[in-house]
Biopython code that builds the backbone (N, CA, C, O; Angstrom):
import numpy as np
from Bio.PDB.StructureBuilder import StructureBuilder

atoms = [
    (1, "UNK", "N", (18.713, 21.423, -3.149)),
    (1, "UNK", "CA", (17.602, 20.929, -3.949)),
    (1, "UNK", "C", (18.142, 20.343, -5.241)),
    (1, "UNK", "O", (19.060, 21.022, -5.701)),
    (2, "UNK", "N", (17.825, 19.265, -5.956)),
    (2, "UNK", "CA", (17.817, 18.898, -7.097)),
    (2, "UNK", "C", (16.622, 19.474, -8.473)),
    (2, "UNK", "O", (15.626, 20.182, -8.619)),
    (3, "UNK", "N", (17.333, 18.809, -9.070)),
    (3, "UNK", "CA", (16.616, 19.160, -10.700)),
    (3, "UNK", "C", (15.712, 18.249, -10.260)),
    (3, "UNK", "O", (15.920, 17.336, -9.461)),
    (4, "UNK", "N", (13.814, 18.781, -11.295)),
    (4, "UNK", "CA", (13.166, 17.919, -11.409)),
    (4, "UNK", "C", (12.787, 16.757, -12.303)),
    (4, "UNK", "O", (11.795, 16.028, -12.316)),
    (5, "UNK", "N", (14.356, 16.830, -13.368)),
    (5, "UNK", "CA", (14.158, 15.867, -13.944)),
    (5, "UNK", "C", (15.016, 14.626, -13.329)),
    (5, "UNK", "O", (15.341, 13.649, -14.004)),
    (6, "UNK", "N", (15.287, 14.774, -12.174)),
    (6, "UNK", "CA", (15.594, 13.783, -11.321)),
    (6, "UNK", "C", (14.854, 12.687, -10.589)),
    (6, "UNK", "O", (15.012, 11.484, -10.379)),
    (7, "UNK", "N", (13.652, 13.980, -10.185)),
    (7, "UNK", "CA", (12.352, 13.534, -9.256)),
    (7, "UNK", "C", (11.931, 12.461, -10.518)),
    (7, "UNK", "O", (12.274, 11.280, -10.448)),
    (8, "UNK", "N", (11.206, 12.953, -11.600)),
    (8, "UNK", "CA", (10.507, 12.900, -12.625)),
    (8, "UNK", "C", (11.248, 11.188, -12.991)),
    (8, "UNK", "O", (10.611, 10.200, -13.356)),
    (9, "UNK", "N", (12.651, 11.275, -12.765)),
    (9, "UNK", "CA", (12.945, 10.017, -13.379)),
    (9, "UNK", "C", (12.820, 8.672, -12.039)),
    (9, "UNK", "O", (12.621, 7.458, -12.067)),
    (10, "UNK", "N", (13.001, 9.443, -11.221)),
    (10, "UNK", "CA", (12.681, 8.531, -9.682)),
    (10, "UNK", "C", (11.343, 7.792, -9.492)),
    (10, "UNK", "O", (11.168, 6.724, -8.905)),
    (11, "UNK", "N", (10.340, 8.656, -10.171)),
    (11, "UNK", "CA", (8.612, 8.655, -9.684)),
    (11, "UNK", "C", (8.501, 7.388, -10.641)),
    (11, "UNK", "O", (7.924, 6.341, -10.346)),
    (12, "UNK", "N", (9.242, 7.703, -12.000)),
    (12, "UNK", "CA", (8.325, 7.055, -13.043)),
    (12, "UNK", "C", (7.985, 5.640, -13.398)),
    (12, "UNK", "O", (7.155, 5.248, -14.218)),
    (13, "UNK", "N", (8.698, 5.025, -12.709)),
    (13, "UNK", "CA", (8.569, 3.871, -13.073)),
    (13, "UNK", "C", (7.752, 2.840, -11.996)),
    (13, "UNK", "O", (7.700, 1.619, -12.146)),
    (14, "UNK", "N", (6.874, 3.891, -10.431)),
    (14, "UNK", "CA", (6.355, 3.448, -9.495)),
    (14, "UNK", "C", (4.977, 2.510, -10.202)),
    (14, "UNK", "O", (4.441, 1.489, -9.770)),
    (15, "UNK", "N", (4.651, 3.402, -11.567)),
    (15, "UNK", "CA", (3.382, 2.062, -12.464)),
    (15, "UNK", "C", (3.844, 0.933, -12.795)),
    (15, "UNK", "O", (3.362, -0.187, -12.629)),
    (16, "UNK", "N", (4.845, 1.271, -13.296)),
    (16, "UNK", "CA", (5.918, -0.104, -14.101)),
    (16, "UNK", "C", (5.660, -1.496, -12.328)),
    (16, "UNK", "O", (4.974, -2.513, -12.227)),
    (17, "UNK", "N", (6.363, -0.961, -11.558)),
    (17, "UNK", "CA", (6.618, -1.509, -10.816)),
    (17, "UNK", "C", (5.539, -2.322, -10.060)),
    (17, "UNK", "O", (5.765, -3.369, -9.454)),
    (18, "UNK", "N", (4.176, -1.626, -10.187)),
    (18, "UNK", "CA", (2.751, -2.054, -9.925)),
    (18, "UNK", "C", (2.135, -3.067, -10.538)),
    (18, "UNK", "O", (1.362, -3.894, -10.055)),
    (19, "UNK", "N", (2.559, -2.943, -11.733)),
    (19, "UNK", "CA", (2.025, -4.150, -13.041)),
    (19, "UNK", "C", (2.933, -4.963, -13.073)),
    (19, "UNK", "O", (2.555, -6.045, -13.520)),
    (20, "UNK", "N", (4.902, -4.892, -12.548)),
    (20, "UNK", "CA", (5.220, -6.112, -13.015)),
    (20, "UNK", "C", (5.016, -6.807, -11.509)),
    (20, "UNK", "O", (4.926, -8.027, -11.649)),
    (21, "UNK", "N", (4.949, -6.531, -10.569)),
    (21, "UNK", "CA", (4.646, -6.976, -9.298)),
    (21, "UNK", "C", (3.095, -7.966, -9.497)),
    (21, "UNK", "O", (3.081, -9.194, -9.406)),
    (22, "UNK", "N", (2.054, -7.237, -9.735)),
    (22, "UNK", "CA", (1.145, -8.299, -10.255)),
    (22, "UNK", "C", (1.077, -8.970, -11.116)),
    (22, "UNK", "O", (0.182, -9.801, -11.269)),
    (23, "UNK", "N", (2.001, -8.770, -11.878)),
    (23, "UNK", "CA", (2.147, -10.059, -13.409)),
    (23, "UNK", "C", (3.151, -11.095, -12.539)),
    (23, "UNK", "O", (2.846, -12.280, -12.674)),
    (24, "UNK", "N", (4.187, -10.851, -11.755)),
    (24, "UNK", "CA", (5.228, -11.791, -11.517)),
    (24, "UNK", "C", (4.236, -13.033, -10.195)),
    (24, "UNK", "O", (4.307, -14.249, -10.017)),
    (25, "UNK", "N", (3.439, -11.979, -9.561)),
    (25, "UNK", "CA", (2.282, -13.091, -8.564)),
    (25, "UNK", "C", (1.910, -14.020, -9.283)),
    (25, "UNK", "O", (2.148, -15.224, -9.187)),
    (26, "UNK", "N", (1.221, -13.366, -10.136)),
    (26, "UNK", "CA", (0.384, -13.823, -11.104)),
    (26, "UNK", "C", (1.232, -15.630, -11.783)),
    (26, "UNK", "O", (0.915, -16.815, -11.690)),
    (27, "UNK", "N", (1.999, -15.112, -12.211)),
    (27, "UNK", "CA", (2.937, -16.220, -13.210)),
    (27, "UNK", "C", (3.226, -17.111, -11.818)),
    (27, "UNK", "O", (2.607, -18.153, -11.599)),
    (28, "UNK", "N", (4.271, -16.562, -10.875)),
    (28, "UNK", "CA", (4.474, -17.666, -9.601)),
    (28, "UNK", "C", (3.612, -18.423, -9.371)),
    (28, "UNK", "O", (3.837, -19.626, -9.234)),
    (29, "UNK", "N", (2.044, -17.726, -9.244)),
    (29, "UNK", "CA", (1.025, -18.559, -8.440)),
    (29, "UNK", "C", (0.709, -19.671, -9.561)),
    (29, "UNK", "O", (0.417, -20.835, -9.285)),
    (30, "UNK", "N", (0.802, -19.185, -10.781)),
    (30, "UNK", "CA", (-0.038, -20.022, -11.950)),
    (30, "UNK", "C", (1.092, -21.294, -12.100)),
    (30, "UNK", "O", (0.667, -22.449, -12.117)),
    (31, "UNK", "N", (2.757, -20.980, -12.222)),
    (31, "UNK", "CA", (3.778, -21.899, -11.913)),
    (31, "UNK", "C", (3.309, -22.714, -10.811)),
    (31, "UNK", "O", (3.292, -23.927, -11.018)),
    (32, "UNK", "N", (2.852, -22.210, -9.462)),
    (32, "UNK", "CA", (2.697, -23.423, -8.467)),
    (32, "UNK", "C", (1.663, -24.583, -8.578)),
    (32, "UNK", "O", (1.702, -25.799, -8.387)),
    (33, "UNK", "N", (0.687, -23.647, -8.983)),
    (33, "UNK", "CA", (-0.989, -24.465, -9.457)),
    (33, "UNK", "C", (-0.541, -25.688, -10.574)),
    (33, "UNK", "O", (-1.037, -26.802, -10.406)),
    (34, "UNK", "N", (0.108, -25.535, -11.359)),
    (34, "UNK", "CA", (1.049, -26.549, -12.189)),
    (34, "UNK", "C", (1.528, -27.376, -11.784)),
    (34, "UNK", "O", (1.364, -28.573, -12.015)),
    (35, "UNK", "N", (2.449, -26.672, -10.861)),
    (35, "UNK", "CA", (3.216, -27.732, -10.420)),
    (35, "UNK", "C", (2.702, -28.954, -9.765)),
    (35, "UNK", "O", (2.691, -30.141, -10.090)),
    (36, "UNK", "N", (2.118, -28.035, -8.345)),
    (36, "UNK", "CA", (1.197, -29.133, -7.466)),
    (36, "UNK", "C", (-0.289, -29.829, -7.861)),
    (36, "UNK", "O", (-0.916, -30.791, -7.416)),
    (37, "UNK", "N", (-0.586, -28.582, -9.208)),
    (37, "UNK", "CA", (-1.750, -29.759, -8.654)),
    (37, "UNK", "C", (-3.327, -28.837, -8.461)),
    (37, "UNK", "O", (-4.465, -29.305, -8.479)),
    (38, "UNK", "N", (-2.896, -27.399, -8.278)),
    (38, "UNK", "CA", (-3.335, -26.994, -6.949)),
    (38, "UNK", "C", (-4.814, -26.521, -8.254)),
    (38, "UNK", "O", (-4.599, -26.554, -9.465)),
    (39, "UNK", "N", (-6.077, -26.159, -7.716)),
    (39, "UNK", "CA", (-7.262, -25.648, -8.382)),
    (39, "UNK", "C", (-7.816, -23.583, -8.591)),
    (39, "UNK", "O", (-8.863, -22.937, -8.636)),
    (40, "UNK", "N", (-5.956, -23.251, -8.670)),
    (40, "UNK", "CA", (-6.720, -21.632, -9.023)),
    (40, "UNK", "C", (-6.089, -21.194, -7.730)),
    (40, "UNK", "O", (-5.809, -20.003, -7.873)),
    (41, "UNK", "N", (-5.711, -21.640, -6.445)),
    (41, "UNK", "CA", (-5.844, -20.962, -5.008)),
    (41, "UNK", "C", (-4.701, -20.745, -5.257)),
    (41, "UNK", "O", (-4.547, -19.790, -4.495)),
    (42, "UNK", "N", (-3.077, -20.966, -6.067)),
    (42, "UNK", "CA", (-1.909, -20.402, -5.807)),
    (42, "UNK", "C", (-2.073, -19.334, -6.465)),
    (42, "UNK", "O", (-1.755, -18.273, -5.929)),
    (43, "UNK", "N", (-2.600, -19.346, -7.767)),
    (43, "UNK", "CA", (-2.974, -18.042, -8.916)),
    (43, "UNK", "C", (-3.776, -17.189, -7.907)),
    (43, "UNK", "O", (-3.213, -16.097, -7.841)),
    (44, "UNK", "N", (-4.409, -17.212, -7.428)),
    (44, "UNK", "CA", (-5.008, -16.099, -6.583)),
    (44, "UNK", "C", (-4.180, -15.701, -5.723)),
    (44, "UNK", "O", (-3.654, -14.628, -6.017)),
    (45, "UNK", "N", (-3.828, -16.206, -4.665)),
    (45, "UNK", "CA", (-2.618, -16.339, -3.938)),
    (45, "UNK", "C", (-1.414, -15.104, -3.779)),
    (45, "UNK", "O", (-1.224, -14.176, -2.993)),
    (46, "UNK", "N", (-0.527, -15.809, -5.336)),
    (46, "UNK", "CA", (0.349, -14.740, -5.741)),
    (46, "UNK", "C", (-0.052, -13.482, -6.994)),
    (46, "UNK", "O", (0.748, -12.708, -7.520)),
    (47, "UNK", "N", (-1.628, -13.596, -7.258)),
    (47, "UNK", "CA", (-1.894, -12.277, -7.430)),
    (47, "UNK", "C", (-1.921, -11.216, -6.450)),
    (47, "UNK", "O", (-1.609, -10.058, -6.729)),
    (48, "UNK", "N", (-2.484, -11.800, -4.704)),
    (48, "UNK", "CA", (-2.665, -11.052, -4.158)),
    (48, "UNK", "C", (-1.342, -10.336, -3.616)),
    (48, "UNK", "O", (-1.180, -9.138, -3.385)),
    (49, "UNK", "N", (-0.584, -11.224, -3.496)),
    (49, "UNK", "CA", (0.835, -10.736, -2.918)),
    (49, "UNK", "C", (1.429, -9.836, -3.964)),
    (49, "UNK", "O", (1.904, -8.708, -3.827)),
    (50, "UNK", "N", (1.312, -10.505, -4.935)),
    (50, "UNK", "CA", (1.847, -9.312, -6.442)),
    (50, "UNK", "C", (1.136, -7.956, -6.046)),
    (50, "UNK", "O", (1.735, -6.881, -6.099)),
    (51, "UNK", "N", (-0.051, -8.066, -5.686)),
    (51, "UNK", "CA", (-0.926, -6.450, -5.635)),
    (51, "UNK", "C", (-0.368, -5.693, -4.501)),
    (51, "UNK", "O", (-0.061, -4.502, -4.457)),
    (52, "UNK", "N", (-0.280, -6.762, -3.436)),
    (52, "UNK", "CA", (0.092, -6.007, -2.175)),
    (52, "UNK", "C", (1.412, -5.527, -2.191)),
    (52, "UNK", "O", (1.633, -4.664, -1.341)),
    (53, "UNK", "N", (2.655, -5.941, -3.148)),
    (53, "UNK", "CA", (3.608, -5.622, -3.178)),
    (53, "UNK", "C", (3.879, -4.367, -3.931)),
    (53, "UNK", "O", (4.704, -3.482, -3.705)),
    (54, "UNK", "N", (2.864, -4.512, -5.018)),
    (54, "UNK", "CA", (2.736, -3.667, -5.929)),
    (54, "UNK", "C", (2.569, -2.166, -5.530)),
    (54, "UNK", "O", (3.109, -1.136, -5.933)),
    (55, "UNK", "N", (1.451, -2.476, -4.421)),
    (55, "UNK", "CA", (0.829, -1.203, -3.354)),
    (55, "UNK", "C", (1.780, -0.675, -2.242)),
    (55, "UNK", "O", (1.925, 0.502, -1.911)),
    (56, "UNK", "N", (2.295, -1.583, -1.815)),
    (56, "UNK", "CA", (3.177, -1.055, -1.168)),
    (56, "UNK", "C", (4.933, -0.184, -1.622)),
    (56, "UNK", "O", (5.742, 0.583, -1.101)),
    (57, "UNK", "N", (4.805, -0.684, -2.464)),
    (57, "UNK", "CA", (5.592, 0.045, -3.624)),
    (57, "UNK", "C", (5.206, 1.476, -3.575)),
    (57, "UNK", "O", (5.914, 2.363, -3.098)),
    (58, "UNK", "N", (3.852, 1.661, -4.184)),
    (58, "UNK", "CA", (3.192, 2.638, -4.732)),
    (58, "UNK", "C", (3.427, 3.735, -3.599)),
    (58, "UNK", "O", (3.802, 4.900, -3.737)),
    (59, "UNK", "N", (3.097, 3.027, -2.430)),
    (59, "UNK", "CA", (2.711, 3.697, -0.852)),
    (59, "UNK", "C", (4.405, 4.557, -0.280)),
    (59, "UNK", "O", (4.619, 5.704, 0.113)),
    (60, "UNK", "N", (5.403, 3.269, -0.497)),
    (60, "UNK", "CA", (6.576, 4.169, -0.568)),
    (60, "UNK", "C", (7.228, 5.275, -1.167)),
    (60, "UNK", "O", (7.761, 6.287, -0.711)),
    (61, "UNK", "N", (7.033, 4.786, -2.398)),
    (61, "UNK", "CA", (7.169, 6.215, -3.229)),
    (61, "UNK", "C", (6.608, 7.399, -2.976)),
    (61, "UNK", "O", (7.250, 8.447, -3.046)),
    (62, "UNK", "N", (5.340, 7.340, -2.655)),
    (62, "UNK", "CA", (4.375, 8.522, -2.221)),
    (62, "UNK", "C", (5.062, 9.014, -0.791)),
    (62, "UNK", "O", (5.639, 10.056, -0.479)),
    (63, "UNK", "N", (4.800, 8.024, -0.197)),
    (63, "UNK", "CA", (5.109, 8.689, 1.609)),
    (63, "UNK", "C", (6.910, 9.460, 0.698)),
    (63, "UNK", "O", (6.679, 10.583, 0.252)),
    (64, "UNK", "N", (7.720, 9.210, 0.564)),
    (64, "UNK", "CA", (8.974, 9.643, -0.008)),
    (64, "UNK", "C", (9.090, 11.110, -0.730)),
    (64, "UNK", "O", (10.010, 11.906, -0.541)),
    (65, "UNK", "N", (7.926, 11.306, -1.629)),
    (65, "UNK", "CA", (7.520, 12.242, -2.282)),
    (65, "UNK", "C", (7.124, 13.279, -1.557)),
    (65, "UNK", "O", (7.458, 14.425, -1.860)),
    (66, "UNK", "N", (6.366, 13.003, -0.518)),
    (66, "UNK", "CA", (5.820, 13.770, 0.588)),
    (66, "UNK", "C", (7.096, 14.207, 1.101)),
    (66, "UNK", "O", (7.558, 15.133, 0.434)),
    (67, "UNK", "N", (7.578, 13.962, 1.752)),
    (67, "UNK", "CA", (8.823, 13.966, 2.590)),
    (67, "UNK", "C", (9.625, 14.963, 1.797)),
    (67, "UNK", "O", (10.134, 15.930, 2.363)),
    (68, "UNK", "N", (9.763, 14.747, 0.431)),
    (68, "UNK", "CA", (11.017, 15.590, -0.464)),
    (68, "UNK", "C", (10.465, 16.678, -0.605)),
    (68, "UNK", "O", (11.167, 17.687, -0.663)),
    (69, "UNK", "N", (8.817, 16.784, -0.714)),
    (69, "UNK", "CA", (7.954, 18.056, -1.019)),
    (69, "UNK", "C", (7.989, 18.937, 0.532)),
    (69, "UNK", "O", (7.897, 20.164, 0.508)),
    (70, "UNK", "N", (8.098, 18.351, 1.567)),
    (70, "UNK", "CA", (8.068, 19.106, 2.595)),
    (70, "UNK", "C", (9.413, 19.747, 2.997)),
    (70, "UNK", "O", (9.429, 20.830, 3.581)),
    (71, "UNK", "N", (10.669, 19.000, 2.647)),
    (71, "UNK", "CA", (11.895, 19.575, 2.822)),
    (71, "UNK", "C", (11.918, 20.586, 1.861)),
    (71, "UNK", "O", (12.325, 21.669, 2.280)),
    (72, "UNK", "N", (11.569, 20.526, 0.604)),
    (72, "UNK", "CA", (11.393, 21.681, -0.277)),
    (72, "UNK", "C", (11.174, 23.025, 0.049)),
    (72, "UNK", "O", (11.939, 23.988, 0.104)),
    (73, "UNK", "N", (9.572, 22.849, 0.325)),
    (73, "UNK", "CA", (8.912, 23.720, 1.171)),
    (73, "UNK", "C", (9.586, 24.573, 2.136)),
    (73, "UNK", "O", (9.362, 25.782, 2.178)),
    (74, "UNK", "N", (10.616, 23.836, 3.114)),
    (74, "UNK", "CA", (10.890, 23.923, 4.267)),
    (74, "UNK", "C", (12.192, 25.413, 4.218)),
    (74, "UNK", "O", (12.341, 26.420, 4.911)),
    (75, "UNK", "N", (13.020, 24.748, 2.840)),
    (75, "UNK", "CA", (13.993, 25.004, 2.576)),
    (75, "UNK", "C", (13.966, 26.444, 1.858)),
    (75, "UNK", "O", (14.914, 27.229, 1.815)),
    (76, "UNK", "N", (12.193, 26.704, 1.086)),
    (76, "UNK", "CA", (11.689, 27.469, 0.326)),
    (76, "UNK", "C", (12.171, 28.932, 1.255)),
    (76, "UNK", "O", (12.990, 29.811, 0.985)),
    (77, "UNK", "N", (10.989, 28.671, 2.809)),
    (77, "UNK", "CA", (10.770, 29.419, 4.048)),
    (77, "UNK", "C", (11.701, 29.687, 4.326)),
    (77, "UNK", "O", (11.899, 30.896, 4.204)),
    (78, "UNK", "N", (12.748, 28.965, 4.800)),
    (78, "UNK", "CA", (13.898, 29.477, 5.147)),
    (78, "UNK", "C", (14.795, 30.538, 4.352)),
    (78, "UNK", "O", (15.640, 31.210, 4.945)),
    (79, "UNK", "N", (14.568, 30.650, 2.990)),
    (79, "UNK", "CA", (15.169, 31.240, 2.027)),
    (79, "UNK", "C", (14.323, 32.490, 1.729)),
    (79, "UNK", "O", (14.808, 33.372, 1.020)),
    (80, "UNK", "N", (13.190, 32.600, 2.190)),
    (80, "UNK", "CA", (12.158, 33.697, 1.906)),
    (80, "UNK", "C", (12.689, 34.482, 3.178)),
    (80, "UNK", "O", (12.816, 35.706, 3.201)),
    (81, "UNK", "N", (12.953, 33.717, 4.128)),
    (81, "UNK", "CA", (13.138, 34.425, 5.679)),
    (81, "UNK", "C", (14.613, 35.242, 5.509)),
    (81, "UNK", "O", (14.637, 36.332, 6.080)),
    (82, "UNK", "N", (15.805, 34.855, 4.816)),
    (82, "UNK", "CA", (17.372, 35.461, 4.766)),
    (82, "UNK", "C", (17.607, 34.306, 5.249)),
    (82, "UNK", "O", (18.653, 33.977, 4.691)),
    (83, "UNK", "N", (17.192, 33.188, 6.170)),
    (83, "UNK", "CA", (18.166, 32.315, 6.719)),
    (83, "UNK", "C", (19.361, 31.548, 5.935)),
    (83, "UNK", "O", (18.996, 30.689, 5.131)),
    (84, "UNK", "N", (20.316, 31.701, 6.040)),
    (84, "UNK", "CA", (21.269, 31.292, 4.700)),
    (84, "UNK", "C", (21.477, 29.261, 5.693)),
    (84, "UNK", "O", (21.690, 29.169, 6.902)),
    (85, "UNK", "N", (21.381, 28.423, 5.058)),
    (85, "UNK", "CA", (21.321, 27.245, 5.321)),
    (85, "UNK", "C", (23.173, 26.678, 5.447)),
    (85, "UNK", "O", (23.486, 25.783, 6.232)),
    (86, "UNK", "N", (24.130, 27.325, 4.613)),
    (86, "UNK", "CA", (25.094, 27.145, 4.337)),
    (86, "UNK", "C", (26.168, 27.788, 5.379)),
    (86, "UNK", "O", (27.388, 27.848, 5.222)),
    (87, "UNK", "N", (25.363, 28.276, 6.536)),
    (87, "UNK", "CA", (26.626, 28.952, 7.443)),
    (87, "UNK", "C", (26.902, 27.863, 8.066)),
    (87, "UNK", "O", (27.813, 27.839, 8.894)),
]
sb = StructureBuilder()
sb.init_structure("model")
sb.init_model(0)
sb.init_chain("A")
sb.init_seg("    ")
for serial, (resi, resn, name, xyz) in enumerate(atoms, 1):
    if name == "N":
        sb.init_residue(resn, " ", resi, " ")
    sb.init_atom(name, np.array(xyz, "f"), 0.0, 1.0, " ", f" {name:<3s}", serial, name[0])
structure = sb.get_structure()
């Protein structure tokens, strides 16, 4: 098991990563609408992809978290039981 100021530094920046994901859509799409021409549909565009990236971000971290919380757990039981993990 690790320290939780490991976890703590792993988790933290899954917001960061949410907001710059929709700011960077955001700017791409508004860069393309410029470029081409276009009326608002790239700005929407790469907001949505910014969000969805953003979310899926979010979604990894979590499913990950889960996963580390259940080996925890797992590792807890085994240690409540005598099972020594290290033979």
């Amino acid at each position: 098991m690790e320290p939780a100021w490991k976890s703590y530094g792993r988790y933290s920046t899954v917001g960061l990563e949410l907001v710059l994901s929709m700011v960077l859509g955001w700017a791409a799409g508004r860069w393309v609408d410029k470029f081409v021409g276009g009326h608002g549909y790239a700005t929407a565009a790469g907001t949505l992809l910014g969000l969805y990236a953003g979310f899926r971000a979010l979604w990894k971290a979590a499913k990950l978290m889960e996963r580390e919380a259940e080996r925890e757990d797992e590792a807890r039981a085994r240690k409540l039981r005598g099972e020594d993990d290290d033979v």
